[in-house]
C-alpha positions, 0 to 999 in steps of 0.5 A, spaced: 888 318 148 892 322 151 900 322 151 905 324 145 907 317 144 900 313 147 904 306 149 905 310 155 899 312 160 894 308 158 896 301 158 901 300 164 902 293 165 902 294 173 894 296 172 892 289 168 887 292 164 887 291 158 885 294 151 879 290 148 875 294 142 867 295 143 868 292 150 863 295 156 864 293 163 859 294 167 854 290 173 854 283 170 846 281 169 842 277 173 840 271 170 833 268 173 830 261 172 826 260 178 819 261 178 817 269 181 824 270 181 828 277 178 829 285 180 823 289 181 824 297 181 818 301 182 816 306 176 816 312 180 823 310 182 821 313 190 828 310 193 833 312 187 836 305 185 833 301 189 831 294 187 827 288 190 828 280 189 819 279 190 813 283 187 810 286 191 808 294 192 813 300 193 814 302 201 814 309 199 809 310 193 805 303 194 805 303 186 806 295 183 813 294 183 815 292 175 820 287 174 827 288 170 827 285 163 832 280 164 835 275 159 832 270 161 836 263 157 831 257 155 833 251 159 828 246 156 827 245 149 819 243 146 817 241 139 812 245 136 808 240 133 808 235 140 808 240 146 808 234 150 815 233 147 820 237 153 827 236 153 833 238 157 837 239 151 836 241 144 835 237 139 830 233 134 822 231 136 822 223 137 815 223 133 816 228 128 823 229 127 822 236 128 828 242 131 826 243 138 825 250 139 826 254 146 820 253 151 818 258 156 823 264 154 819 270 157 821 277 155 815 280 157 816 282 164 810 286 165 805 281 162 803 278 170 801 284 173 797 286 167 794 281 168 792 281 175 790 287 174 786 286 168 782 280 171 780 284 177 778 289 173 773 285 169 770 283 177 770 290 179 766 292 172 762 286 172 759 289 180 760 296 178 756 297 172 749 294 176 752 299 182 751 305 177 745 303 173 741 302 179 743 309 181 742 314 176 736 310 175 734 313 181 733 320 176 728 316 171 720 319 172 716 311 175 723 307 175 721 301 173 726 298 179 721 301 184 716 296 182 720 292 185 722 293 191 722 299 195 729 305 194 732 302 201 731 295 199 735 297 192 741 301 197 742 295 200 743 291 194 748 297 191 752 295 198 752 287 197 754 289 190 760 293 192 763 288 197 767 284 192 770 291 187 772 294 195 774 287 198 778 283 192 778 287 186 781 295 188 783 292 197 789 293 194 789 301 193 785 302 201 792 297 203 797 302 199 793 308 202 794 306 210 800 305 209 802 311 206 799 314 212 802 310 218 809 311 213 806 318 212 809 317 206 802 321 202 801 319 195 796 318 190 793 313 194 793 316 201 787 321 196 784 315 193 783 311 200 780 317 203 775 320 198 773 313 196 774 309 203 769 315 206 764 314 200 763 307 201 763 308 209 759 314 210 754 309 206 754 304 210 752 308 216 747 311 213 744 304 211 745 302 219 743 308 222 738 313 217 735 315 223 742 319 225 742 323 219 739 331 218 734 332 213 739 334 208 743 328 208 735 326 206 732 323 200 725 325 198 723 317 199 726 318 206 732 314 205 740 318 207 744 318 200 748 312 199 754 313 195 755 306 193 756 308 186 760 314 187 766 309 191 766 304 186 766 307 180 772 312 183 775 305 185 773 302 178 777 307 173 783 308 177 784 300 177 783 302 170 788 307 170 793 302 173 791 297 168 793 303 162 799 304 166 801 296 166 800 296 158 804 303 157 810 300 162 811 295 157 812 300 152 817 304 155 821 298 156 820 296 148 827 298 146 830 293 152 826 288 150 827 288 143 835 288 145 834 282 149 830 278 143 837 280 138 840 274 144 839 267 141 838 261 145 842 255 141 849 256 137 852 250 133 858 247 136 864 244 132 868 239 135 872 234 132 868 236 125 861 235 128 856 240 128 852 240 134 847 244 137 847 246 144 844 251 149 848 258 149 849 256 157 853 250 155 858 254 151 866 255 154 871 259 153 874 256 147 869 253 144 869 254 136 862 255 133 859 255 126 854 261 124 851 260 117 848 267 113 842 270 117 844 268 124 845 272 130 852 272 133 850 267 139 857 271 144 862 275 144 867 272 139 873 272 135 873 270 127 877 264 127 876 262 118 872 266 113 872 274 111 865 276 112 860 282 113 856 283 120 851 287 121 851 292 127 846 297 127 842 293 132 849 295 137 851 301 134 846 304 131 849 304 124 845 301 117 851 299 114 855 293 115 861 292 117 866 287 113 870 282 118 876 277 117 880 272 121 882 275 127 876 281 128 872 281 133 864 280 133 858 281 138 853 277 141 845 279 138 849 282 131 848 278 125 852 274 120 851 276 113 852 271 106 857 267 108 858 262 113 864 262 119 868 259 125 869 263 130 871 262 137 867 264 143 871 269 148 865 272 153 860 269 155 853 271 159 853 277 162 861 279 160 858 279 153 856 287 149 850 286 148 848 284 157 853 289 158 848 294 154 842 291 157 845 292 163 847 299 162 840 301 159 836 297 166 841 301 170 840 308 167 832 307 167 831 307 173 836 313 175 832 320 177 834 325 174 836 332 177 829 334 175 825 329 178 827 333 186 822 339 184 817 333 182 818 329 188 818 336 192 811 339 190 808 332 192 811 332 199 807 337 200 801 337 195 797 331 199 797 335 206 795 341 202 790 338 197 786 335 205 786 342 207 783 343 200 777 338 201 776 340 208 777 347 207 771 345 201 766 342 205 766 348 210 765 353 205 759 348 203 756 346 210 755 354 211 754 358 204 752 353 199 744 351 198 741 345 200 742 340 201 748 343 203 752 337 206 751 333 201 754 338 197 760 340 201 761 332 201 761 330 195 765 335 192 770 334 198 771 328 195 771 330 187 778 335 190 781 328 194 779 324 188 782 330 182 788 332 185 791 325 186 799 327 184 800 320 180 801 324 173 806 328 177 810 322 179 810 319 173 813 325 169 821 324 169 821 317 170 817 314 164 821 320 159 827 317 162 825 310 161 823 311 153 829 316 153 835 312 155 831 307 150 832 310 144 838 312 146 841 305 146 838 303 140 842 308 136 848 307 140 848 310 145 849 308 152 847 312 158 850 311 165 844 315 169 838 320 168 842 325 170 847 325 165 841 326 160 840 332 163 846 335 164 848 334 157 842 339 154 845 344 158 853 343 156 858 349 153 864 346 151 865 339 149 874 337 150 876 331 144 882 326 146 886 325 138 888 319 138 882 314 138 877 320 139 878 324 133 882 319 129 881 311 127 885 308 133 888 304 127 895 307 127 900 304 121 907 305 122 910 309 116 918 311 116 923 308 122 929 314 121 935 313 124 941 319 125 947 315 127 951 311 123 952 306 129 946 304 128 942 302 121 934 302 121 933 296 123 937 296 129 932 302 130 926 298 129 928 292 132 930 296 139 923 299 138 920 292 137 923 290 143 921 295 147 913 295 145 912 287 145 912 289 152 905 294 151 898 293 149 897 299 145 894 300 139 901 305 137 906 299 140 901 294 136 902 298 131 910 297 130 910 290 132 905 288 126 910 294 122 917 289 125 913 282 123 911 285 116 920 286 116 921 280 119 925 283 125 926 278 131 923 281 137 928 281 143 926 280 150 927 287 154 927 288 162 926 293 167 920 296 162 916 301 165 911 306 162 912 313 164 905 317 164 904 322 159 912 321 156 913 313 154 916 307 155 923 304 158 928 299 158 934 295 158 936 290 152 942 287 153 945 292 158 943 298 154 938 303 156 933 303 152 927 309 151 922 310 146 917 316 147 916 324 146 922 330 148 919 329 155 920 323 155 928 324 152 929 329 158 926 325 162 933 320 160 937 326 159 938 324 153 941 328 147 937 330 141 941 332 135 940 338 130 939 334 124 934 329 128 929 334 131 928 338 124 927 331 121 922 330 126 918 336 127 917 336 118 914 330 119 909 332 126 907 340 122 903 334 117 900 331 124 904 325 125 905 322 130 913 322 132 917 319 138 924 319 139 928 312 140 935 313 145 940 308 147 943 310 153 944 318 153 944 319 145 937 320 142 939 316 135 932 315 131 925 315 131 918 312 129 913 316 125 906 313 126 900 316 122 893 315 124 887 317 120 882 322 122 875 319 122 870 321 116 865 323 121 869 326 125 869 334 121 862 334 120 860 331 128 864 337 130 861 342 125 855 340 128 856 341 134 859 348 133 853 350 129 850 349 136 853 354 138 858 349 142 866 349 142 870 344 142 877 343 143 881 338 143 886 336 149 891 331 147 898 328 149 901 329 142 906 335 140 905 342 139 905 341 131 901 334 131 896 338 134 896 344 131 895 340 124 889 336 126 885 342 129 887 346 123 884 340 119 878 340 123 877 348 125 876 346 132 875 353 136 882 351 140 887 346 142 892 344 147 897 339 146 903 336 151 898 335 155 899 330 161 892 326 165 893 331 171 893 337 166 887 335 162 884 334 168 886 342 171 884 344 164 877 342 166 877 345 172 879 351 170 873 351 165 869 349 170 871 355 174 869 359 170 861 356 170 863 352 163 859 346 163 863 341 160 863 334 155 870 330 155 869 326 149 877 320 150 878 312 150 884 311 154 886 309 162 889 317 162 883 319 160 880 316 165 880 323 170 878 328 165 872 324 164 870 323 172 872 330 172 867 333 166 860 335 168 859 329 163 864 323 160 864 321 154 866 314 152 868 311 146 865 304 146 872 302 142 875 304 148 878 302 154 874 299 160 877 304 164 875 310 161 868 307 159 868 306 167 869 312 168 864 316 163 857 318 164 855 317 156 858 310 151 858 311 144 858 305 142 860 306 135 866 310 138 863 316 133 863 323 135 857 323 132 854 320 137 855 326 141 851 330 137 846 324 137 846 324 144 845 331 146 839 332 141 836 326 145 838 329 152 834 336 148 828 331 147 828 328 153 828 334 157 823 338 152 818 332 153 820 331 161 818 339 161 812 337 158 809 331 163 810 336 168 807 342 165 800 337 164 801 335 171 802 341 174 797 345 169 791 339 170 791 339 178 791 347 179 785 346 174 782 341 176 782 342 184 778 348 184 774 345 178 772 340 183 771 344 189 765 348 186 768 354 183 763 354 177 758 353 180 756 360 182 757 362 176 755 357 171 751 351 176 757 346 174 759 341 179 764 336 177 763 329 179 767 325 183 766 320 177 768 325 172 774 326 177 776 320 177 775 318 170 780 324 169 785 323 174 786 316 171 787 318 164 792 324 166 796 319 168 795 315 161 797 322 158 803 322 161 805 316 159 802 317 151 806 324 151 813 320 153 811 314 148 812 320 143 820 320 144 819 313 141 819 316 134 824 322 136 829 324 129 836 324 133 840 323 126 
C-alpha cells in the first residue's frame, strides 16, 4: 500500500477491482471427467510450459509425457458395502442404507504410466533373465546346456527370446530415438537406440551370415559373438530406470496432490430448513451451507451464524487456528473447528484459494529456471560429442587393443553410448523445482515461476509497503478533529463518511465502520474521483469536498491553518496516519487512522538483516508517520510521500547500481513496483492486481514468509547444484571408465550392462537427492 491517505490509488472505482482478503487470481483450473482426458507436461520441461491435451511422448526429449494433477470432482456416488449401487447424486444405498461415497476420484496422475511401465517391465525380466543366464553359462567349464544343443542352437534361442523385450516391451525407446534423430533433437535416447539397437543388430547378422566375420569376431566353438544379452539387458534396466523415475515423479508432485485431497466432493445445503447433501458441482453462488466441527470448508465463503475457530495451516502454513465470526471469511480445504455454522458460499470451482494455489503450484513447476539453460546447453552438445567418443573408441581398440580387438572395441563403443546417456543432467533443475515449488505452497508460499525461485537467493535489498505489509491492513479510526467552529465533529465525520462510502479501501472502510458506531447518515456524493498518491474528491450538495494528504489540499489550493497542521503533525510523529478534510478552499478538519504493526513483522526484518539484507520501507504516508515506524522496526532506511511511479524510480535506481531487488506491497499502486523488482512479492491479504503482478504470494500475508521463501530459494538452488554437480561428475567418470581407460593399467573393462545398470540409477539419484527438500526446515 502506497499513498498517505490509502482510499486513493489502490481502489479506483474506474478499474473495477475490488479489495478481496486471501484472494488469488490466476488461470482457472481445468476440470476433466472424460476418460484419458487432462494436461500432460514433459518432466524435463523441454518447451518451457507447453502442455498436451493426449499422453503420449515429448517431441523433444521422447520422455513419457506426465499428467498434471487436477481436481478432478466425483460425478457418481457408490456404496461401500454394495459397489454394484451407483448413483448420480449422493445419498443413502437402497439396500443397506449406508451414505454414498464418491466413486472414481483420481488423484494419482501418474499411476497409469507407472503402470504400463511396470507391466512391460515384467514381460521384458521374464525373457531377459533366460537371455543372461544362457550367456554367462557360456563361462561355465562342461555347461550342462551344451548337452543339449549345440552353442549355435542356443544363439538362436537367445534371439527368439529377445524379440518380445525389443518389439513390445522397450519399442518405445528404439521409436524416441529415430525421432530424436530425424528431429535431430539427441537425447538420452538417441544413446540408447544406437548402443542397444547396434548390439541386438550386429547379433542378427552374425547368426545369418557367420561366414562374413574375421576370426576375431569368432568364438572358439566357431560361433561369431552375439550380444543378444547385452541388448536386452541394457534395454531391461533402463525401462527400469524409467519405472524408478514413473514412481519418484509421484512424489515430486505429493505436495500438489496433498492440496488437491483437502477439496471435499459433497457439502450440506439448507434450504427451507432442510439439510441435504449435494455434490460440490451442484453449489451456486448463494446457497447457505451448514459445516459441522471437523469438516473441511467445502468453498470459498462467508460466515453467515456462528463464531468459530478455523484451521488454515493446510493454506497458510500457520499451526494456529484462526477465530472467525459472522461476516469473515473462510477458504475452500480448511477445516471447521468445535462448532457447527452456516456459511454462504461465494466462489466456486476454480475461483476458489485452494484451485488458485493448485493452479499457481502446477503452473510453477513446470517453469525452467535460469539454470536450467547451462543444463540444457551441455546436452546440445553432449550427444554428438559422446558418438564421436564411441567411435573415437572403437578406433583406438580396432588397431591397439588385443585380440579380439574388434570385440573390443565394440562393445566398449557401446558401454561409452549406453553411460553417457544425459537423462540425470536434464532431470536435475526440474525435479528440485518440482519439490521445491511444493514445499513452498505447503507453508504458504506460492511461487509464480522457477525463475523467481532462483533469482530470490541472489536478492540484496528487499523494499516494504506499510499499510497492509508492515502493518495489519486492519485500520481503526481514532480521533475525528475539527479547527472551524462552522463545523462540529460530526459535520466532519459526516463529509468524511460521504466521501468514502464511495471507496473500497480498508482506510475508507474504516471510517465508514467509525460513522455507523456514531450513527452518522451517509450522504450521497458526486463527482468522486481518486487521485493517485493524493486522496479522494467530491461534490456534497454544491460543496467541494476532498479528503487526503498535504498534496493532495495543494492539489485544491486549499488553506491549511497553523493551528491544524500542528495538530496533525503531533499525531503523525506517534506513526498515525492523518489525511486533511477541505470544504472548498478551506482545510477545516482531519482524521487520524491507527494501524498496528504486525507482531511478526520486527522479528521477519531482523532476520532478513542478519543475512546481511537491507530492508527499506517506501511508502505513500508522510514523512513523521514514516520515519515513527521505521525507527520502531530499525529498517536501514525509509522514504515516504511517495507516489506509484516514484517507487517505481526508486527501484530502478536501486537496480541501476547492480542492487538485486524484492518488493514486498498488496495494493493496485503497488502494482508497477512489484512488475519492476527483480522479484514482487504479494501479500495473499492482498489486492489481485498486485498479486497479479508478483512473482512470489505470501498467503498469510506475513513478512515472514519472505525469509521462508528466500531460505527455500537457498535449498533449491544448493539442491539444483547438487543434481548438476552428480550429473556432470558421473559422466565425465563414467565415459573414460567405459571407454577402457583402466584397462592398461588394471585390466578393468566396464560392462555395457553395469553402464546401464549405473546410467538408469544416476537418474534415480537425482530424483532421491531432490526428494530431500521434502524434509528441508525453512521456518
Amino acid at each position: 500500500m502506497t499513498h498517505t491517505y490509502k482510499i486513493t490509488g489502490k481502489h479506483q472505482p474506474s478499474a473495477h477491482v475490488h479489495h478481496q482478503p486471501n484472494h488469488l487470481q490466476s488461470k482457472p483450473i481445468a476440470h476433466h471427467h472424460e476418460p484419458g482426458g487432462g494436461i500432460y507436461y514433459c518432466p524435463m520441461h523441454c518447451e518451457g510450459d507447453k502442455t498436451y491435451d493426449k499422453p503420449g511422448n515429448c517431441p523433444v526429449c521422447g520422455m513419457d509425457l506426465l499428467k498434471q494433477p487436477v481436481l478432478h470432482r466425483a460425478t457418481q456416488f457408490t456404496c461401500p458395502m454394495h459397489p454394484e449401487i451407483i448413483k448420480d447424486q449422493p445419498g443413502a444405498c437402497p439396500i443397506c442404507g449406508m451414505d454414498l461415497v464418491p466413486l472414481g476420484v483420481d488423484l494419482d496422475a501418474e499411476n497409469h504410466t507407472y503402470e504400463d511401465l511396470l507391466r512391460k517391465f515384467k514381460v521384458a525380466a521374464v525373457f531377459t533373465i533366460p537371455i543372461f543366464i544362457i550367456a554367462m553359462t557360456e563361462m561355465v567349464p562342461n555347461n550342462p546346456l551344451f548337452k543339449l544343443m549345440e552353442l549355435k542352437y542356443w544363439n538362436w534361442v537367445q534371439f527368439v527370446f529377445s524379440l518380445p523385450v525389443v518389439f513390445y516391451a522397450t519399442w518405445m525407446f528404439f521409436e524416441r530415438a529415430w525421432k530424436s534423430i530425424i528431429t535431430w533433437n539427441l537425447n538420452m535416447f538417441t544413446l540408447i537406440g544406437i548402443g542397444a539397437g547396434v548390439a541386438w543388430l550386429f547379433s542378427i547378422v552374425s547368426l545369418l551370415f557367420p561366414a562374413a566375420f574375421p576370426d576375431q569376431f569368432k568364438t572358439h566353438h566357431g560361433t561369431v559373438y552375439v550380444y543378444f544379452e547385452a541388448a536386452t539387458v541394457i534395454l531391461t534396466l533402463v525401462l527400469l530406470g524409467q519405472l524408478l523415475e514413473a514412481r519418484a515423479h509421484g512424489k515430486t508432485n505429493s505436495a500438489i496432490k496433498e492440496l488437491l485431497k483437502l477439496a471435499p466432493n459433497t457439502a450440506t445445503r439448507i434450504s427451507a430448513d432442510k439439510a441435504q447433501t449435494v455434490s460440490i458441482d451442484d453449489i451456486q453462488k448463494g446457497d447457505l451451507l451448514r459445516v459441522k466441527p471437523g469438516e473441511k470448508i467445502p468453498v470459498d465463503s462467508s460466515i453467515k451464524t456462528g463464531e468459530v475457530t478455523i484451521d488454515e495451516s493446510m493454506i497458510t502454513g500457520e499451526p494456529v487456528p484462526v477465530e472467525k465470526k459472522p461476516g469473515d471469511k473462510v477458504s475452500s480445504g480448511t477445516i471447521n473447528g468445535n462448532k457447527t455454522f452456516v456459511m454462504v458460499a461465494e466462489k466456486l470451482g476454480s475461483e476458489t484459494l485452494l484451485s488458485q494455489i493448485i493452479e499457481m503450484v502446477n503452473t510453477a513447476s513446470r517453469s525452467k529456471a535460469p539454470i536450467q539453460k547451462l543444463a540444457d546447453k551441455i546436452s546440445g552438445y553432449f550427444v554428438p560429442v559422446v558418438v564421436l567418443i564411441a567411435l573415437l573408441t572403437f578406433s583406438v581398440w580396432a588397431k591397439y587393443g588385443p585380440d579380439p580387438a574388434y570385440v573390443y572395441a565394440f562393445v566398449n563403443a557401446i558401454a561409452v553410448l549406453i553411460i553417457a546417456c544425459p537423462c540425470a543432467l536434464g532431470l536435475a533443475t526440474p525435479m528440485s523445482v518440482m519439490v521445491g515449488v511444493g514445499k513452498g505452497a505447503k507453508s504458504g508460499i506460492l511461487i509464480k515461476n522457477a525463475e523467481s525461485l532462483e533469482k530470490m537467493n541472489k536478492i540484496d535489498v528487499v523494499i516494504i509497503d506499510k499499510t497492509g505489509t508492515v502493518t495489519e491492513g486492519k485500520p481503526s479510526v481514532e480521533k475525528i478533529g475539527s479547527v472551524n467552529q462552522d463545523f462540529t465533529e460530526k459535520d466532519v465525520l459526516e463529509r468524511i463518511v460521504a466521501l468514502n462510502s464511495s471507496s473500497e479501501h480498508p482506510l475508507a472502510e474504516a471510517t465508514i465502520r467509525y460513522g455507523e458506531e456514531n450513527q452518522v447518515k451517509v450522504h450521497p456524493v458526486s463527482d468522486f474521483e481518486a487521485i493517485t498518491g493524493k486522496g479522494v474528491i467530491g461534490k456534497l450538495e454544491g460543496a467541494k469536498l476532498a479528503l487526503g494528504n498535504q498534496k493532495l489540499m495543494e492539489h485544491v489550493g486549499a488553506e491549511i491553518s497553523a493551528d491544524l497542521a500542528e495538530q496533525v503533525k503531533s499525531a503523525q510523529k506517534l506513526g498515525k496516519t492523518v489525511s486533511y478534510l477541505s470544504v472548498g478552499k478551506l482545510a477545516v478538519g482531519y482524521v487520524v487512522i491507527s494501524d498496528k504493526i504486525k507482531a511478526s513483522s520486527a522479528g521477519a526484518i531482523r532476520k532478513l538483516q542478519e543475512e546481511g539484507l537491507q530492508v527499506m520501507m517506501f511508502t505513500g504516508d508522510n514523512e513523521d508517520t514514516a520515519r515513527a515506524v521505521s525507527d520502531s522496526l530499525n529498517l536501514n532506511g525509509f522514504k515516504a510521500q511517495m507516489l506509484p511511479e516514484d517507487k517505481l524510480n526508486e527501484i530502478k535506481k536501486l537496480q541501476a547500481e547492480g542492487k538485486m531487488v524484492a518488493m514486498a506491497g498488496d495494493g493496485i499502486n503497488d502494482a508497477p513496483a512489484l512488475s519492476q523488482a527483480d522479484i514482487g512479492i504479494a501479500m495473499g491479504t492482498g489486492t489481485d492486481v498486485a498479486i497479479e503482478s508478483a512473482a512470489i504470494t505470501l498467503v498469510k500475508g506475513d513478512l515472514n514468509g519472505i525469509a521462508k521463501a528466500r531460505l527455500l530459494s537457498h535449498k533449491v538452488m544448493g539442491n539444483i547444484k547438487g543434481n548438476l554437480f552428480f550429473a556432470l561428475g558421473y559422466n565425465v567418470l563414467g565415459i573414460p571408465l567405459a571407454a577402457g581407460l583402466l584397462y592398461p593399467f588394471f585390466g578393468i573393462l566396464l560392462s555395457p550392462m553395469i553402464a546401464a545398470l549405473a546410467m538408469s540409477f544416476s537418474s534415480v539419484s537425482v530424483i532421491l537427492n531432490s526428494l530431500r527438500l521434502r524434509a528441508a526446515k525453512i521456518d
